[in-house]
C-alpha positions as CSV (number, residue, x, y, z in Angstrom):
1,X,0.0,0.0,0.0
2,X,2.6,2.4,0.7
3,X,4.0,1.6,-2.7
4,X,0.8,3.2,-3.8
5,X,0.7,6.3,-2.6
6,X,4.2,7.1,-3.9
7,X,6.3,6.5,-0.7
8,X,9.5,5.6,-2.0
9,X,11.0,7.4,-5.0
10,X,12.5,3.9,-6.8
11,X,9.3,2.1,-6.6
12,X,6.3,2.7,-9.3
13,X,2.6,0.7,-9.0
14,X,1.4,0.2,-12.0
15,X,-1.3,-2.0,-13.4
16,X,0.2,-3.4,-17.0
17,X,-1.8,-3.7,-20.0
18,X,-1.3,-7.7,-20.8
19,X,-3.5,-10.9,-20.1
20,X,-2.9,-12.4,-16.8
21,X,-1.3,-9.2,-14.9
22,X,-3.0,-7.7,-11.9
23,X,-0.4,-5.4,-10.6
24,X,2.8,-4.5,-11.1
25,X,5.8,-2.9,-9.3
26,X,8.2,-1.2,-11.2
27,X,11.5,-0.9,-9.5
28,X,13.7,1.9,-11.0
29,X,16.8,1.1,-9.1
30,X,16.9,-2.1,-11.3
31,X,16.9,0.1,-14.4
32,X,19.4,-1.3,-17.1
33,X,20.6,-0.7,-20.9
34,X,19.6,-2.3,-23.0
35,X,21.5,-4.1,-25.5
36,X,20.9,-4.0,-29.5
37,X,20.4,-7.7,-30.6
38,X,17.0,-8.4,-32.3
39,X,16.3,-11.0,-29.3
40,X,17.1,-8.5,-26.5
41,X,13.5,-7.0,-25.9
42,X,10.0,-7.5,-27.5
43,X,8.2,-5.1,-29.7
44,X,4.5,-4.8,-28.1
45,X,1.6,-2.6,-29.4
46,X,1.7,-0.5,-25.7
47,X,3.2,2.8,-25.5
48,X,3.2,5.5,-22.5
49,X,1.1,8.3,-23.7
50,X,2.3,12.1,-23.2
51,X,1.0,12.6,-19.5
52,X,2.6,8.9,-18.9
53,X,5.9,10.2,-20.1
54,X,5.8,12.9,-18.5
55,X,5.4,12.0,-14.7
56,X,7.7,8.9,-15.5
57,X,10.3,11.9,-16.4
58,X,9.2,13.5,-12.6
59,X,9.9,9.9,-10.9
60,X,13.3,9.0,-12.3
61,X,14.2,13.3,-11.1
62,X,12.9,12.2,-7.7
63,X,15.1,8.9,-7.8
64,X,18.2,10.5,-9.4
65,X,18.3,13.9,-7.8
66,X,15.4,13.7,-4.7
67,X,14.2,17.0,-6.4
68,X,11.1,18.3,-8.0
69,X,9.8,21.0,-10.3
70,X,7.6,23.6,-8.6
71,X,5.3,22.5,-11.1
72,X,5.3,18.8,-10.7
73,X,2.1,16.3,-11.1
74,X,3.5,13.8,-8.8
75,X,4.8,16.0,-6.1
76,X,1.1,17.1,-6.0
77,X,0.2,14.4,-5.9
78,X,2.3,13.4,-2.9
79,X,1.2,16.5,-0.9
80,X,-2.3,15.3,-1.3
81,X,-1.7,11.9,-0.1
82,X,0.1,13.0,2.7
83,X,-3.4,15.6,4.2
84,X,-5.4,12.4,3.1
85,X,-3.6,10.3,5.3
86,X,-3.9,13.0,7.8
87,X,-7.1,13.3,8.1
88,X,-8.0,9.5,7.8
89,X,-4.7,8.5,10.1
90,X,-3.6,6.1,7.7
């Protein structure tokens, strides 16, 4: 649950797009190039859309740097979850 609400900057929970998956944890500390043989990764019809991208971009800041725009989406969104859990003492 904590994973949820954006508690740790090198975890991400996601729900994935493919038969079978419930949830998914994304862990960014694991993050690795990629190498170019044909056999390396697999070509799927998904793609993160702009809004995707873009707090993706925000997450790997907060990992790499522990730093966020003024403007940022996810630090927003962090703020909120933090007077949610306030008032509902979770």
């Amino acid at each position: 649950m904590r994973v949820r609400r954006c508690l740790y900057p090198q975890f991400i929970w996601d729900k994935l797009p493919v038969s079978g998956a419930t949830e998914s944890i994304l862990r960014l500390d694991h993050i690795q190039p990629v190498g170019k043989h044909h056999d390396t990764i697999e070509l799927t019809n998904y793609r993160l859309g702009e809004d995707a991208v873009m707090i993706f971009d925000e997450w790997l800041r907060w990992l790499l740097y522990d730093d966020f725009a003024e403007d940022s989406l996810l630090l927003f969104f962090k703020k909120e979850m933090e007077k949610i859990e306030r008032i509902f003492d979770i």
